[in-house]
DODONU-870279 format. One record per residue: x, y, z of N, C-alpha, C in turn; residue in one letter. Coordinates in steps of 0.05 Angstrom, whole numbers, padded with zeros to 5 digits, always signed. Atoms other than C-alpha are relative to their C-alpha. Layout:
<nodes>
XYZXYZXYZA;...
</nodes>
This chain:
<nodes>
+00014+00024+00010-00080-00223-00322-00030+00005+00000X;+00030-00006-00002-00146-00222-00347-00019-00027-00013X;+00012+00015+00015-00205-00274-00363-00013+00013-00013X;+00013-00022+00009-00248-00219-00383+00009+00026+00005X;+00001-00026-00011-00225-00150-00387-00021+00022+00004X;+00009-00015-00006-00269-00106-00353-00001+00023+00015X;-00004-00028-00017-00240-00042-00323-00023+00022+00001X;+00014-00029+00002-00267+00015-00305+00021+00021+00031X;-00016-00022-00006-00225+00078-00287-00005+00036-00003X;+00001-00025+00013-00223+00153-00297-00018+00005-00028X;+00011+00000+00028-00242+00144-00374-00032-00016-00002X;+00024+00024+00004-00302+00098-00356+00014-00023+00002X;-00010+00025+00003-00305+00029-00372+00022-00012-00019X;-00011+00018+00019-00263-00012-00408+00004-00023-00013X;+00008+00027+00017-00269-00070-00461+00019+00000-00020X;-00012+00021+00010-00224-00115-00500-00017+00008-00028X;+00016+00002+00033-00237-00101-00578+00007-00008-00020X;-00011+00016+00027-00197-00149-00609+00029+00011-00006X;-00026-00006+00007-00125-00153-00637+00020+00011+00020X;-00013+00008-00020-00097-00144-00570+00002+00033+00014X;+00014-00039-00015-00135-00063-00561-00017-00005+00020X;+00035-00012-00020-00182-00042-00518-00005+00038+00003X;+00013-00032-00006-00223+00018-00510-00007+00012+00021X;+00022-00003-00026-00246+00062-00454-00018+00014-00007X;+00030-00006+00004-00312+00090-00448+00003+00034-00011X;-00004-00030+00017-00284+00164-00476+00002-00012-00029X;-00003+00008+00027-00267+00127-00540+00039+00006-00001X;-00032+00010+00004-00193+00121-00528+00007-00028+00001X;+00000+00029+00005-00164+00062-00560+00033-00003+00007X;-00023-00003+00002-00096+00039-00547+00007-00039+00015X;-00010+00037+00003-00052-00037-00540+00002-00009+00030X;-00007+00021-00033-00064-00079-00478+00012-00021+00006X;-00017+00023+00011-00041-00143-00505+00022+00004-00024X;-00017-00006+00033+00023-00142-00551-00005-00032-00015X;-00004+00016+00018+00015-00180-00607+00015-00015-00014X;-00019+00024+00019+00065-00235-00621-00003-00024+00003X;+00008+00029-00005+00028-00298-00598-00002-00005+00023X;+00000+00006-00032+00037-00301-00532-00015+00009+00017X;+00017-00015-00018-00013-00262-00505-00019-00009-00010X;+00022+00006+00008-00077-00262-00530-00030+00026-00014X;+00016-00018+00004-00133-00218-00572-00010+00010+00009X;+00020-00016-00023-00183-00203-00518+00011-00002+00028X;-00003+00006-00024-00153-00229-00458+00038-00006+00016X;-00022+00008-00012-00087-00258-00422-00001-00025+00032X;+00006+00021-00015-00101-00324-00382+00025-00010+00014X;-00020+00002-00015-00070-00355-00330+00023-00026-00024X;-00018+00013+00013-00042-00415-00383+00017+00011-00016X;-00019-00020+00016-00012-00359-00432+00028+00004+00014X;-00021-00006-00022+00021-00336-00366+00016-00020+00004X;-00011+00027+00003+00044-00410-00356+00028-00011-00013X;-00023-00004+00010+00079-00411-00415+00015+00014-00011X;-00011-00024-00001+00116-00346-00417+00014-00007+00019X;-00013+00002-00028+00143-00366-00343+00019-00025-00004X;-00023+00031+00001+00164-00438-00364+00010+00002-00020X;-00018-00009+00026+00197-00405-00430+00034+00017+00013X;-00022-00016-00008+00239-00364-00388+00002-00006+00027X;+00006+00009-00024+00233-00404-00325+00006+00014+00026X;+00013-00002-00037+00209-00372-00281-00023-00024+00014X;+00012+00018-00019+00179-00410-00225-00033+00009+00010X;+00026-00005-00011+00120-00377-00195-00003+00034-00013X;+00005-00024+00004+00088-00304-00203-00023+00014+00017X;+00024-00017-00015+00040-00248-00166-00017-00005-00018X;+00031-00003+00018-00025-00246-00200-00010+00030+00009X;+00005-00020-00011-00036-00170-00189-00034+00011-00011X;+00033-00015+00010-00107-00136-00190+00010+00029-00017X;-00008-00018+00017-00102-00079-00240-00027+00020-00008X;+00029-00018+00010-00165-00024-00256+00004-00001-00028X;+00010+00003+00027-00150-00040-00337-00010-00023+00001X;+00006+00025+00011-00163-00106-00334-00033+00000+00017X;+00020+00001-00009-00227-00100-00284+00009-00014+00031X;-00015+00015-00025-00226-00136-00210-00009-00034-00022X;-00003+00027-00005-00212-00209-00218-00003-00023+00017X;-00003+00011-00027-00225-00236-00161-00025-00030-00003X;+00011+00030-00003-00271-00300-00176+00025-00013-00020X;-00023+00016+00018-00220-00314-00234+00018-00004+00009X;-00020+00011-00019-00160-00313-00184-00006-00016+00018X;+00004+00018-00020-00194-00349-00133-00002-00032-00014X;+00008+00028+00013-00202-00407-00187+00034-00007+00004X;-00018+00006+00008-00130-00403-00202+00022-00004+00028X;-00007-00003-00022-00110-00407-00126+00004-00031+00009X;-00001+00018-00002-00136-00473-00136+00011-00024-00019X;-00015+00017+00025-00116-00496-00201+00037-00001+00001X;-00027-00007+00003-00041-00466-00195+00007+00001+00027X;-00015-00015-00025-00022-00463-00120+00027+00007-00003X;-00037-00015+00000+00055-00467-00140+00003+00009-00016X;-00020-00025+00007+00060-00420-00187-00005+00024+00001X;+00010-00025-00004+00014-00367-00174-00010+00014+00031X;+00006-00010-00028+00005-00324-00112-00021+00024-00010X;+00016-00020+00009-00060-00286-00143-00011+00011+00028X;+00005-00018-00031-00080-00225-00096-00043+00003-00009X;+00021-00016-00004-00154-00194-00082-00003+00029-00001X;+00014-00037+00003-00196-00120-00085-00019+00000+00013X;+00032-00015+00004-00248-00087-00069+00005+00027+00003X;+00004-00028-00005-00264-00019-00071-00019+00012+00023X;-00006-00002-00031-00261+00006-00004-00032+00025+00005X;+00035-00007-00010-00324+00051-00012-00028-00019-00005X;+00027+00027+00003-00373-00009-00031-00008-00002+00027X;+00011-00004-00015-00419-00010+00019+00004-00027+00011X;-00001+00023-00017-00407-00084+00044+00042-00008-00008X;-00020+00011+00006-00329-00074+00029+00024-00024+00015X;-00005+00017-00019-00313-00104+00097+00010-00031-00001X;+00014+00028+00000-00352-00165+00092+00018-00026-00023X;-00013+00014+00031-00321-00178+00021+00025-00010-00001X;-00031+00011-00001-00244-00177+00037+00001-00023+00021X;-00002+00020-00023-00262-00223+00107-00009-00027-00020X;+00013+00015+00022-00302-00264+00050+00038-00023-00014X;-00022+00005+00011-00232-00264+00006+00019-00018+00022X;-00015+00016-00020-00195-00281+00064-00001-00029+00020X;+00003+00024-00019-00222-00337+00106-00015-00011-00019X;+00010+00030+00017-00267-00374+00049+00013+00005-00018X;-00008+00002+00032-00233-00367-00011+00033-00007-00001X;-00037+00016-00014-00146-00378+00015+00014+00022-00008X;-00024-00030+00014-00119-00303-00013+00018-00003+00021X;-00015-00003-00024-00064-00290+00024+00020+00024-00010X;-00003-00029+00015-00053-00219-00015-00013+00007-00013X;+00035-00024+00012-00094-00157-00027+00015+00015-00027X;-00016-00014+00014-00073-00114-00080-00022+00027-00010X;+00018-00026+00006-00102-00035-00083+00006+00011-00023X;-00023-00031+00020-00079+00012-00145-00025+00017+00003X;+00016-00023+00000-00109+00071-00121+00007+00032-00010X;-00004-00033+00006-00076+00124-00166-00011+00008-00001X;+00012-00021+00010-00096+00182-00192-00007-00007-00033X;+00001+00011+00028-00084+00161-00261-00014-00027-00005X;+00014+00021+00003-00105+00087-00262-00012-00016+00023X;+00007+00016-00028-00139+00070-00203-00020+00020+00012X;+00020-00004-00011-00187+00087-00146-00004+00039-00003X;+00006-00038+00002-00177+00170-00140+00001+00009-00026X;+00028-00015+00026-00197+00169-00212-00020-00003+00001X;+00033+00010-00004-00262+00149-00191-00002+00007+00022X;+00006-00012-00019-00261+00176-00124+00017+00023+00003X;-00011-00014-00012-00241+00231-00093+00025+00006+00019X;-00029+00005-00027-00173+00237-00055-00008-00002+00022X;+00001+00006-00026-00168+00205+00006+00022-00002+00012X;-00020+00001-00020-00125+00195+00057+00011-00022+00004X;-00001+00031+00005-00095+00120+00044+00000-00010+00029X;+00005+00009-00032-00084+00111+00126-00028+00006+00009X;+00011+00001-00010-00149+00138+00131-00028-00022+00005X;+00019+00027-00008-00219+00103+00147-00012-00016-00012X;+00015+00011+00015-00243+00090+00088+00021-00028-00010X;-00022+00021+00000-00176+00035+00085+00007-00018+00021X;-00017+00006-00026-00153+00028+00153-00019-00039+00010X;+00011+00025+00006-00208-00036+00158+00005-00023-00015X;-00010+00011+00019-00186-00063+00109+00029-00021+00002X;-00015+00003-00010-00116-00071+00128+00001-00015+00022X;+00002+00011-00027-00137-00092+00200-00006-00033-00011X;+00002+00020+00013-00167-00155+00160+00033-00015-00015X;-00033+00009+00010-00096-00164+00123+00016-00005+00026X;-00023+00013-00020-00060-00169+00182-00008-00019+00014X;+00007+00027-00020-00105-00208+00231+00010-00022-00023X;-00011+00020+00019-00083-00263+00172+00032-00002-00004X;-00018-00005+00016-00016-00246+00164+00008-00001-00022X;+00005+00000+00031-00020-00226+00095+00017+00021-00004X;-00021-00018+00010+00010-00185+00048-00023+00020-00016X;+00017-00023+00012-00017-00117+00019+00010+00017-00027X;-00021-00011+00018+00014-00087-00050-00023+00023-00005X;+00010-00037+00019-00003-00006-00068+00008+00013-00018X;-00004-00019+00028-00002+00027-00133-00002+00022+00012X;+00016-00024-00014-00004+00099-00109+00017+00014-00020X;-00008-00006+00018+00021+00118-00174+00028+00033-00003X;-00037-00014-00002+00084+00185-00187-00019+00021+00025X;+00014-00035-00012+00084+00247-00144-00014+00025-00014X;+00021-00028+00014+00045+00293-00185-00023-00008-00001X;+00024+00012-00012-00012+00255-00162-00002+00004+00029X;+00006+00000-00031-00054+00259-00094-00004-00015+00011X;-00001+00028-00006-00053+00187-00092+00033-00001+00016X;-00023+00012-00007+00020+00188-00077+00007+00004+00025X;-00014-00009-00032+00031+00191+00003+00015-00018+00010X;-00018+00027-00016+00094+00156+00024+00001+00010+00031X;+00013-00008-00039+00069+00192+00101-00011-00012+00002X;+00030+00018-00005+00000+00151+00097+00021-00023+00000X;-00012+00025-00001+00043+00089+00070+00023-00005+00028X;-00017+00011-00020+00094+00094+00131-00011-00004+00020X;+00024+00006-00024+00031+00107+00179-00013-00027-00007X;+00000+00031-00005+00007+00043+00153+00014-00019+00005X;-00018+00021-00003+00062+00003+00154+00006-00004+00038X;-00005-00002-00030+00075+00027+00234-00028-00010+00009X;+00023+00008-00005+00000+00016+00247-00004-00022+00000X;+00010+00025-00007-00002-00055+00233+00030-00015-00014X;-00022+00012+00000+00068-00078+00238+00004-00030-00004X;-00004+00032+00007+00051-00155+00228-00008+00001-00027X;+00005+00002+00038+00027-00136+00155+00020+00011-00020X;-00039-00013+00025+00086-00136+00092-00022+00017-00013X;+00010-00020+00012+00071-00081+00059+00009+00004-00028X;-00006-00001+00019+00091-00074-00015-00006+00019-00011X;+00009-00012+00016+00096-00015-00050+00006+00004-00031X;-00001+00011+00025+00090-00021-00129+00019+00023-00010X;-00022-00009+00022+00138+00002-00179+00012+00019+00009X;-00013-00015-00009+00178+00030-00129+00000+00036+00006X;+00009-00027-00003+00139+00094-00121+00010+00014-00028X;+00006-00018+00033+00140+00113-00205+00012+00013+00003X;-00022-00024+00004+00203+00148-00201+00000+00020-00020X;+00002-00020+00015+00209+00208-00242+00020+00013-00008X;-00032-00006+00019+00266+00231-00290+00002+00033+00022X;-00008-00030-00013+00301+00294-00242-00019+00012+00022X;+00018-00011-00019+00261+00286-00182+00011-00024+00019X;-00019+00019-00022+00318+00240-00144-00003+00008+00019X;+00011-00018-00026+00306+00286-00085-00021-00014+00012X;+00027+00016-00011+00235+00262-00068+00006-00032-00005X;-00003+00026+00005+00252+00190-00091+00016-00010+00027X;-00008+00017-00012+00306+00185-00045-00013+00012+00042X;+00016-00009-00025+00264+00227+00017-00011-00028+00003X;+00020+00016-00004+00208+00175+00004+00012-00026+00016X;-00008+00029+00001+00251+00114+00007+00017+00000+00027X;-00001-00012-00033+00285+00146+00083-00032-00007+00014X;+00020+00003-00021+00218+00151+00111-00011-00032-00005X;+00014+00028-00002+00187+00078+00092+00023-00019+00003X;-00024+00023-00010+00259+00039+00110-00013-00011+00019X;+00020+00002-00035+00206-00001+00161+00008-00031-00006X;-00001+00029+00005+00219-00073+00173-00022-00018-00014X;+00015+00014+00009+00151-00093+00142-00007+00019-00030X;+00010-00019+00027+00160-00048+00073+00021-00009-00022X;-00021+00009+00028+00181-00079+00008-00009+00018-00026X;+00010-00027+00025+00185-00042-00057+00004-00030-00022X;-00009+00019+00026+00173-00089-00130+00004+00027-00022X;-00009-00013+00017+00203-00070-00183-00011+00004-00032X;+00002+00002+00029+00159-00076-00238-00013+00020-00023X;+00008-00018+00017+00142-00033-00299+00025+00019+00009X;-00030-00020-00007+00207+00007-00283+00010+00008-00029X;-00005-00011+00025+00231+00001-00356-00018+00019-00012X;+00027-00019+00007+00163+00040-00373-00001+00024+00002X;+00003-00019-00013+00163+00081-00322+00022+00020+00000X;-00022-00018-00005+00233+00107-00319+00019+00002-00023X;-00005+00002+00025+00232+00129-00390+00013+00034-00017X;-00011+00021+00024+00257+00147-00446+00019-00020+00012X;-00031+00013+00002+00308+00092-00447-00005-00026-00028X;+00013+00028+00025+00322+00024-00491+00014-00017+00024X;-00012+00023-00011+00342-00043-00465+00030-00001+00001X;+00008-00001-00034+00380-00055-00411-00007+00024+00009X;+00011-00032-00028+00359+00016-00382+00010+00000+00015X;-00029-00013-00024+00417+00044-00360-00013+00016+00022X;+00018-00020-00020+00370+00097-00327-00008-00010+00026X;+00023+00012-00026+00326+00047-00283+00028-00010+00018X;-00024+00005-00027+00396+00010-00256+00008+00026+00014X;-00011-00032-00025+00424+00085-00224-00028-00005+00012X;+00010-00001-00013+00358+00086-00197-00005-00034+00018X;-00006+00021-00014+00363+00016-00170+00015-00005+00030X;-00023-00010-00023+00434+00033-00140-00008+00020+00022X;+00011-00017-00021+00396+00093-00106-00015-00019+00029X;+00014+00007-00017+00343+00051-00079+00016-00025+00021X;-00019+00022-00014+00392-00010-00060+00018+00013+00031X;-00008-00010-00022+00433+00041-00020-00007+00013+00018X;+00010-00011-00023+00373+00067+00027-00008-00025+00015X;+00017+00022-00016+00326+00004+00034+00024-00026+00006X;-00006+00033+00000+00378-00062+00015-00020-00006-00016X;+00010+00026+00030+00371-00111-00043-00022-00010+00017X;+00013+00018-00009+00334-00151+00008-00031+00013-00003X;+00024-00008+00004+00273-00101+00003-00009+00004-00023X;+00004+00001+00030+00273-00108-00071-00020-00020-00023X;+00011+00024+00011+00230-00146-00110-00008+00000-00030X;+00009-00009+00031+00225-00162-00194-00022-00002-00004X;+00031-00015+00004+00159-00147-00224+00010-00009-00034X;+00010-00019+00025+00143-00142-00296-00016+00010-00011X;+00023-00013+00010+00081-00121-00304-00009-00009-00027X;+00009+00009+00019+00067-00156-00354-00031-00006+00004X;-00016+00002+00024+00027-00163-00401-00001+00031-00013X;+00004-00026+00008+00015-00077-00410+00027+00007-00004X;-00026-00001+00014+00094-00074-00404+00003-00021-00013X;-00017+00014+00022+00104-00120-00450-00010+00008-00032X;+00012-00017+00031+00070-00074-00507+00029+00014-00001X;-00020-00012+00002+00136-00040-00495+00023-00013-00009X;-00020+00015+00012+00186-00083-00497-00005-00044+00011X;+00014+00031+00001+00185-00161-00493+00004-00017+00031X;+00004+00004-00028+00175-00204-00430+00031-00019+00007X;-00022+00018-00001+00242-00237-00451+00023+00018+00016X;-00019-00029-00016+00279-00166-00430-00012+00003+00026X;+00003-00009-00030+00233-00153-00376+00011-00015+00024X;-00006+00011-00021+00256-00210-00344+00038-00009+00000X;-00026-00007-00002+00329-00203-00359+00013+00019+00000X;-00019-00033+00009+00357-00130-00363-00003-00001+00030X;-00021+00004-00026+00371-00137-00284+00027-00009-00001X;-00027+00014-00005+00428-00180-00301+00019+00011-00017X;-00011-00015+00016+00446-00128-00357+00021+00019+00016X;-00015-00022-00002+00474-00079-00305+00019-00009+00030X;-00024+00000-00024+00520-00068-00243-00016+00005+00025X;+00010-00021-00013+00466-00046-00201+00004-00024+00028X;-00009+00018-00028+00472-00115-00153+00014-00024-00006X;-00020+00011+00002+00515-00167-00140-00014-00031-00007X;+00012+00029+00005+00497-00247-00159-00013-00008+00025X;+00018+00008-00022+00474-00260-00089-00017+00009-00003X;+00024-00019-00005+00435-00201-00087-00019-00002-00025X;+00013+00001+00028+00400-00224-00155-00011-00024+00006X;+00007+00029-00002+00384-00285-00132-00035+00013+00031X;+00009-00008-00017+00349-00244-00070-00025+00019-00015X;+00016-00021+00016+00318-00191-00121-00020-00019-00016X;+00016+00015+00021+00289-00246-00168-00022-00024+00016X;+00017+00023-00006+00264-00305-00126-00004+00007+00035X;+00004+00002-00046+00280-00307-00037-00015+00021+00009X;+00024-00032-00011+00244-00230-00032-00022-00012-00001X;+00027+00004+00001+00183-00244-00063-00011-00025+00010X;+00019+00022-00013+00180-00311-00038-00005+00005+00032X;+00006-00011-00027+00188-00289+00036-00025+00011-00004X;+00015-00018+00002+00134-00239+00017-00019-00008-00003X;+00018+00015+00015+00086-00276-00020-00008-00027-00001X;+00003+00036+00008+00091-00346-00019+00007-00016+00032X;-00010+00016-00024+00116-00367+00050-00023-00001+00020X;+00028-00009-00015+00059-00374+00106+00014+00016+00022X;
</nodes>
């Protein structure tokens, strides 16, 4: 969600150029918003979001920070107040800013966040603009300490393994390190077509009582396929039979997956396959993320 998109990533900056593109600062152009009405030319607001959720009722949603869209973080804090029940919008900062401390204690005690959200891949996020780091190490570990004294919640992009962003070691050293903080890692660690091996290592070592995985951008990610994506359920069933449904959580990533396919699939092709049972759908779609997100 964006009031203004203003990223900046790897490519430079990025800006909104109409008809539902944007550019980054190399001069690559490509679709941020899909174009069928529901979204929007330059942007994606929280009312768009509104009614997209009460079309397909859903009830509430994350508000995730994203490096295309820019940080958001005065525009979520508005919507924290305008929307308490349906939105659980998170916070940022970039952890080398020289007052980054100050800024998340800021987020946290004046403003009511009660989730951070990092994407520090390689590809769209912080270690295209910095240098690999060490996600447990110091230039984070503050950061985190702030998330937990709150009991809050923390969600990481740390995008596929062929990145140096991706450490599911660092993520299990955090998770043990500050055991009163949920930990969320995004799109289920960007599985990768024939690399089930590492997928199901990763998903062994972070089985931690405070580590949830969401599920969203999965159809995207765990591609080719078409609707339902037979592909992403087997990888479902994988993940179901290390962590449990209960550490599951839907996602759609909208609105960048929904240039793909529409937000009407993203939020039904779970119920397309075998991968869990009606309880456990009920657990995957709403009781996870609300535990996670929404409960104090």
């Amino acid at each position: 969600m964006a009031q203004i998109v203003a990223g900046y990533c790897r490519r430079g900056e990025l800006r909104a150029i109409g008809g539902g593109k944007a550019a980054w600062g190399n001069g690559e152009v490509f679709e941020l918003f899909p174009q069928n009405g529901d979204y929007g030319e330059i942007n994606f607001t929280a009312e768009k979001a509104l009614a997209l959720m009460d079309r397909n009722e859903v009830e509430r949603a994350v508000l995730m920070q994203g490096s295309m869209y820019g940080f958001q973080n005065r525009y979520h804090s508005e919507l924290i107040r305008r929307y308490p029940d349906r939105f659980c919008p998170t916070c940022t900062v970039d952890p080398f800013m020289t007052d980054a401390v100050q800024t998340m204690e800021y987020f946290f005690e004046k403003q009511g966040f009660r989730a951070a959200k990092f994407e520090v891949s390689s590809g769209g996020g912080l270690m295209g603009c910095h240098d690999p780091f060490d996600l447990a190490g110091p230039q984070m570990r503050p950061l985190f300490d702030i998330i937990e004294v709150h009991n809050a919640t923390v969600a990481l992009d740390v995008g596929d393994l062929t990145m140096p962003s991706h450490q599911p070691w660092s993520l299990a050293r955090i998770a043990e390190d500050h055991p009163r903080m949920k930990l969320v890692v995004c799109h289920l660690l960007a599985p990768m077509p024939g690399r089930k091996k590492e997928l199901n290592l990763s998903l062994e070592l972070l089985k931690k009582p405070n580590v949830w995985f969401d599920l969203a951008a999965l159809p995207k990610i765990v591609a080719p396929g078409t609707y339902p994506y037979p592909a992403v359920h087997e990888t479902l069933k994988l993940a179901k039979s290390i962590v449990g449904a209960d550490r599951l959580l839907w996602g759609t990533d909208a609105p960048f997956a929904a240039t793909q396919d529409s937000y009407e699939h993203l939020t039904d092709y779970l119920m397309k396959g075998d991968a869990f049972t009606q309880a456990e759908l009920e657990d995957v779609y709403y009781n996870n993320a609300k535990r996670v997100y929404f409960d104090a």
